[in-house]
C-alpha positions as CSV (number, residue, x, y, z in Angstrom):
1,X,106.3,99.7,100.6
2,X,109.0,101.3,102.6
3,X,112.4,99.8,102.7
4,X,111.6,97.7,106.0
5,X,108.6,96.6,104.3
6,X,110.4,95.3,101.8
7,X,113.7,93.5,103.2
8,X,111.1,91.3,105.7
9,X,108.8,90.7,102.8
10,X,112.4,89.0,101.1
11,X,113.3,87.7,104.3
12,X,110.0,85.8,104.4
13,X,109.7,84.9,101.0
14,X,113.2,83.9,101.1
15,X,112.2,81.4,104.6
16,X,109.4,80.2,102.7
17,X,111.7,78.8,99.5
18,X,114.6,77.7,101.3
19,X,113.7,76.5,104.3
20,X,110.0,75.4,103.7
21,X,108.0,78.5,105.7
22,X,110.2,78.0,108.6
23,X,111.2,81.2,110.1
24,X,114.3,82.2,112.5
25,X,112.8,84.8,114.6
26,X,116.4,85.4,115.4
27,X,116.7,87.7,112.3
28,X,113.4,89.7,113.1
29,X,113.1,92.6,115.7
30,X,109.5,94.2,117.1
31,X,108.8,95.8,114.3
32,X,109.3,92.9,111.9
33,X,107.0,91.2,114.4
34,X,104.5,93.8,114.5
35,X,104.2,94.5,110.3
36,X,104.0,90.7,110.3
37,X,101.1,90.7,112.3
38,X,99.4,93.5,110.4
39,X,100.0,91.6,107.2
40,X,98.2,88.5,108.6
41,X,95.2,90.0,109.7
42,X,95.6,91.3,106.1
43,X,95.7,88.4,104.5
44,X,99.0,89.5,102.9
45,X,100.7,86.8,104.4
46,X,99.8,84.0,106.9
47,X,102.2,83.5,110.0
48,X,101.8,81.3,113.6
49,X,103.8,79.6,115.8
50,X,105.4,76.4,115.3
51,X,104.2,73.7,118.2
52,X,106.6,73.8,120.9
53,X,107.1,70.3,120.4
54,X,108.7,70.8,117.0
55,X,111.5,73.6,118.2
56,X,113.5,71.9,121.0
57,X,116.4,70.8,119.2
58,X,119.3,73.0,118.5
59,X,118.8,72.7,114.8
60,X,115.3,73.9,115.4
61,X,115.7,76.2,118.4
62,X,115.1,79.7,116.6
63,X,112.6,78.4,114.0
64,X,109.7,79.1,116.0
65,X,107.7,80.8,113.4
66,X,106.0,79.6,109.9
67,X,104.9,81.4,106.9
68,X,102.8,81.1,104.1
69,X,102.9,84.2,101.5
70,X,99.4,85.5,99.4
71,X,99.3,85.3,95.6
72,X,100.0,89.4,96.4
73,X,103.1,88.5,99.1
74,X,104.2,86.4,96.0
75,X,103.8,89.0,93.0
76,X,105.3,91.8,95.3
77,X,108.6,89.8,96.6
78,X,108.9,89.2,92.4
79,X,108.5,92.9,91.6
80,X,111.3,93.8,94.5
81,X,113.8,90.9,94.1
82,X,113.5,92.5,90.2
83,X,114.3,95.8,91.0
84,X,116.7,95.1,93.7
85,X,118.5,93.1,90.9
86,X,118.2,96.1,87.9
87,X,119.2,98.9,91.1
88,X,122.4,96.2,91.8
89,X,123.3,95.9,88.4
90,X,123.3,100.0,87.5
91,X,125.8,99.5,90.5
92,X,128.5,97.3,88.9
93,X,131.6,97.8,89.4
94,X,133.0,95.5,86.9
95,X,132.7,95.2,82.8
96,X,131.1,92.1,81.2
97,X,133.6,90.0,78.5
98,X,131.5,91.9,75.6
99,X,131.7,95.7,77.1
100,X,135.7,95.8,76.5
């Protein structure tokens, strides 16, 4: 996956823990729009529209999107939230209690 591939598949994976497959289109550009697509006519992920009905209220004004992630959206966000983790912790900047 390249490295836009990957921070939309967080982005959406992170939408669909924490605010129940409701997604703010007002973080995604064409091209997040476009790979989205591509990965539901994949089956990698399944994403629609939100009635109109249900995004009128300023709480709910950007949220017109939903998403649902594949076993394989699932296993992949894992895999990259772990190695984002391991590449920010080779990063550190400070020393655990037990390093001194």
């Amino acid at each position: 996956m390249t490295k836009d591939e990957k921070n939309l598949l967080l982005y959406l994976e992170t939408r669909a823990v924490d605010h129940g497959g409701r997604v703010d289109v007002t973080h995604m550009n064409q091209h997040d729009f476009d790979l989205s697509k591509k990965w539901n006519d994949e089956k990698f992920i399944s994403f629609g529209r939100v009635y109109s009905k249900d995004c009128k209220s300023g709480l709910t004004l950007g949220l017109t999107r939903w998403v649902e992630l594949s076993e394989a959206a699932w296993k992949a966000a894992h895999d990259e939230r772990r190695a984002r983790a391991a590449r920010m912790w080779a990063k550190r900047t400070w020393l655990k209690t037990e390093e001194k």
